[in-house]
C-alpha positions in Angstrom: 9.4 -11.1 3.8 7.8 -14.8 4.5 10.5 -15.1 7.3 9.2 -11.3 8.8 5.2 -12.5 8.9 6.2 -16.1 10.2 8.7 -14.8 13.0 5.5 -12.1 13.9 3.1 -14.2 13.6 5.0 -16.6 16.4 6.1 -14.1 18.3 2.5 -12.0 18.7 0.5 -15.9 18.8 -1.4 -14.6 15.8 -1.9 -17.5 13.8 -1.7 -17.2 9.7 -4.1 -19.8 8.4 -2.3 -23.3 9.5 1.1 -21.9 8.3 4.0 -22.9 10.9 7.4 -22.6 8.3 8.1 -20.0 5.8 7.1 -22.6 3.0 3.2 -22.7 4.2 3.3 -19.1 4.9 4.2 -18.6 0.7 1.9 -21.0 -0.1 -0.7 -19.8 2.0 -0.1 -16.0 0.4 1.3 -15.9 -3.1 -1.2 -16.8 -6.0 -0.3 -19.3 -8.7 -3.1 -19.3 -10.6 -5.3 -17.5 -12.6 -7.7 -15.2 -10.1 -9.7 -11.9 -10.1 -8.5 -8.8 -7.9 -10.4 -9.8 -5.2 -8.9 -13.3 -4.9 -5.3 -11.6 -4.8 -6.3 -9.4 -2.0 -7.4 -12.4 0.3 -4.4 -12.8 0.9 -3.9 -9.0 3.3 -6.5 -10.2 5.5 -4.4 -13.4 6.0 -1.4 -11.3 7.0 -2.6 -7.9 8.1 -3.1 -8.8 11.8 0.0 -9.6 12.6 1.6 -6.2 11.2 -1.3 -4.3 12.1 -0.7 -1.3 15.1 2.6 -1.9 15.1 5.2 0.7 14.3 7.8 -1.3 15.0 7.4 -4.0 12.5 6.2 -1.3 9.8 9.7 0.4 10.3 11.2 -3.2 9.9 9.6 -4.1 6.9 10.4 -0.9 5.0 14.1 -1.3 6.4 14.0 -4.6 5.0 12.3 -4.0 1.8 15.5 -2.0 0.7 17.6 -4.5 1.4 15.6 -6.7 -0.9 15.5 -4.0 -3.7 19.1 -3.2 -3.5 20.3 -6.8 -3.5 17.6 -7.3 -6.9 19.8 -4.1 -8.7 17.2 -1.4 -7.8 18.0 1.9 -7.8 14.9 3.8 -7.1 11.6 2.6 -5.9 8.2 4.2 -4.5 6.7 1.9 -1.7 2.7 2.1 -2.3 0.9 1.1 1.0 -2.6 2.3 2.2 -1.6 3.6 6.5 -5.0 3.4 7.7 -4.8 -0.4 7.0 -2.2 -0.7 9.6 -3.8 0.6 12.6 -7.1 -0.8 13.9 -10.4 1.3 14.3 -9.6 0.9 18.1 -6.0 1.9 18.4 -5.0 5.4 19.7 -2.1 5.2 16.8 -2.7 7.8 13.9 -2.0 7.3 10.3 0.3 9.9 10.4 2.4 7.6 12.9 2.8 4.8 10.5 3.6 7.1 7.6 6.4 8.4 10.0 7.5 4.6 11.2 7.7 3.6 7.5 10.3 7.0 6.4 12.3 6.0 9.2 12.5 2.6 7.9 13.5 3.9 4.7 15.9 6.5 5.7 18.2 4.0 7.2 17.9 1.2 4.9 18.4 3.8 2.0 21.5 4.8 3.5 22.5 1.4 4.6 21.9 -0.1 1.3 22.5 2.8 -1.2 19.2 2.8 -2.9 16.6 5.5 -3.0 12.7 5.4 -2.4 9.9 7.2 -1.7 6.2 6.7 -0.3 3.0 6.5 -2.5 0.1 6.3 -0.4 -3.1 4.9 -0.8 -7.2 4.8 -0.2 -8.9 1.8 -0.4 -12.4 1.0 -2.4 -14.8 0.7 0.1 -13.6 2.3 2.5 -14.6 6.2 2.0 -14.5 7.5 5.4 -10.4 7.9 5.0 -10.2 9.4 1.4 -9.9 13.1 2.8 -7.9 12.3 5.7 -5.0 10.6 3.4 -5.4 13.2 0.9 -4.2 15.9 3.7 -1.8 13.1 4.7 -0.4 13.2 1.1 -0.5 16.7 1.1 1.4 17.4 4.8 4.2 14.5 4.8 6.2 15.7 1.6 9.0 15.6 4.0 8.3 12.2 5.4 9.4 11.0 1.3 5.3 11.0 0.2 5.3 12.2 -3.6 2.0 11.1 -4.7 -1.6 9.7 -3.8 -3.4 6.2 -5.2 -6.2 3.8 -5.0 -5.9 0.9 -3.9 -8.4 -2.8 -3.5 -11.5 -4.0 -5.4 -14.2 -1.8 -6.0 -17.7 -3.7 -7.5 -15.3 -6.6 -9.1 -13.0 -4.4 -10.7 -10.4 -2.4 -9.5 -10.5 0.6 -12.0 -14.6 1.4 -10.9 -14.0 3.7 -8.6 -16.7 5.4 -6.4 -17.1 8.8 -6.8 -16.0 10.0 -3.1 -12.5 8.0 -4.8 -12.9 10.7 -8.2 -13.4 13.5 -6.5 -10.4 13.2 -4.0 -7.9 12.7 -7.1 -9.7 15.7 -9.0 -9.3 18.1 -5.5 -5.3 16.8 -5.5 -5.1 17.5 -9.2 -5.9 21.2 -8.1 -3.6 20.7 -5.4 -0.6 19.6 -7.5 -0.5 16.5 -5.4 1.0 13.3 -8.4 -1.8 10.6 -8.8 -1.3 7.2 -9.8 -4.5 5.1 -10.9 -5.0 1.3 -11.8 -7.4 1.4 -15.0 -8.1 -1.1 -17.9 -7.0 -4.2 -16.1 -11.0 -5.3 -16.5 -12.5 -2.3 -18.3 -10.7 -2.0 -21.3 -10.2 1.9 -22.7 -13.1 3.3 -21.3 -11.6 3.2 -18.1 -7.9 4.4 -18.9 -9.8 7.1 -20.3 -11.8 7.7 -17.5 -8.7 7.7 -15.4 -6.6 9.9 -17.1 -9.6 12.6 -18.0 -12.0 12.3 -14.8 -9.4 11.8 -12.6 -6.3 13.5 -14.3 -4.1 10.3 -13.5 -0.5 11.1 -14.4 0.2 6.9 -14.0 -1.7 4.5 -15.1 -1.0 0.8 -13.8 -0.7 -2.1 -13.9 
């Protein structure tokens, strides 16, 4: 929510931009026009910092986030986030902590607000060094409400290019029966759906 980043950003002194109401912080973050991927995605490293190592507010938001859904009519939604973008490279917080923070979230606003969700989690282009490690996350936190495994940011312009540390961690979960979900054709065209679904054995294909 706007009101969540604003009230964080005031509370932690970690500024977004200029943004002091919940009007400049949605016109400081939402996109109106016409932009590539890597336009959109400006926008987390305007708000990341203020949710960043912080369990607490990543419990909040997912708690809040079914709120939202339930109040819009959903009945069953998958929240796709990448953890390791929530803690810093200095912090002594694991990824495995946040997934945990998040299911809590979840848990109680599911049963607070009568919907049902589930975690999707992601790695993110460019950043190979985490692939395995959220792979094994996928694979150990079935219980936390984590069904399936994605890929997440801008790779080389396009979101569908993936590098190949990014193919062969969805080809080691296909052997691992672990769901994958895949954004392909967005700039590529076909080739890259078809890339996705036979180099990768995507089961989803998005957007």
């Amino acid at each position: 929510r706007f009101e969540t980043l604003l009230e964080l950003s005031k509370t932690k002194g970690i500024p977004m931009g200029h943004a002091t109401t919940v009007e400049e912080v949605k016109k400081l973050l939402v996109t109106h026009t016409p932009a590539n991927l890597a336009a959109v995605l400006q926008a987390f490293e305007i708000f990341l910092p203020v949710i960043r190592d912080d369990l607490a507010a990543a419990e909040r938001i997912a708690y809040e986030l079914c709120e939202d859904q339930a109040k819009a009519g959903v009945a069953y939604f998958e929240a796709r986030y990448a953890p390791h973008l929530l803690i810093s490279k200095q912090s002594t917080l694991t990824s495995r902590q946040v997934v945990e923070a998040v299911s809590r979230g979840l848990r109680r606003g599911n049963a607070d607000f009568g919907v049902t969700s589930r975690q999707i989690l992601c790695m993110i282009c460019g950043l190979p060094e985490y692939n395995h490690e959220l792979l094994e996350l996928v694979r150990t936190c079935k219980e936390l409400g984590v069904v399936a495994i994605d890929v997440a940011g801008s790779a080389h312009g396009a979101d569908e290019k993936y590098e190949a540390s990014v193919v062969e961690v969805f080809k080691e979960a296909y052997r691992l029966g672990i769901h994958r979900t895949a954004h392909a054709g967005e700039s590529g065209g076909a080739k890259e759906v078809l890339n996705a679904l036979n180099e990768m054995h995507a089961e989803r294909i998005g957007h």
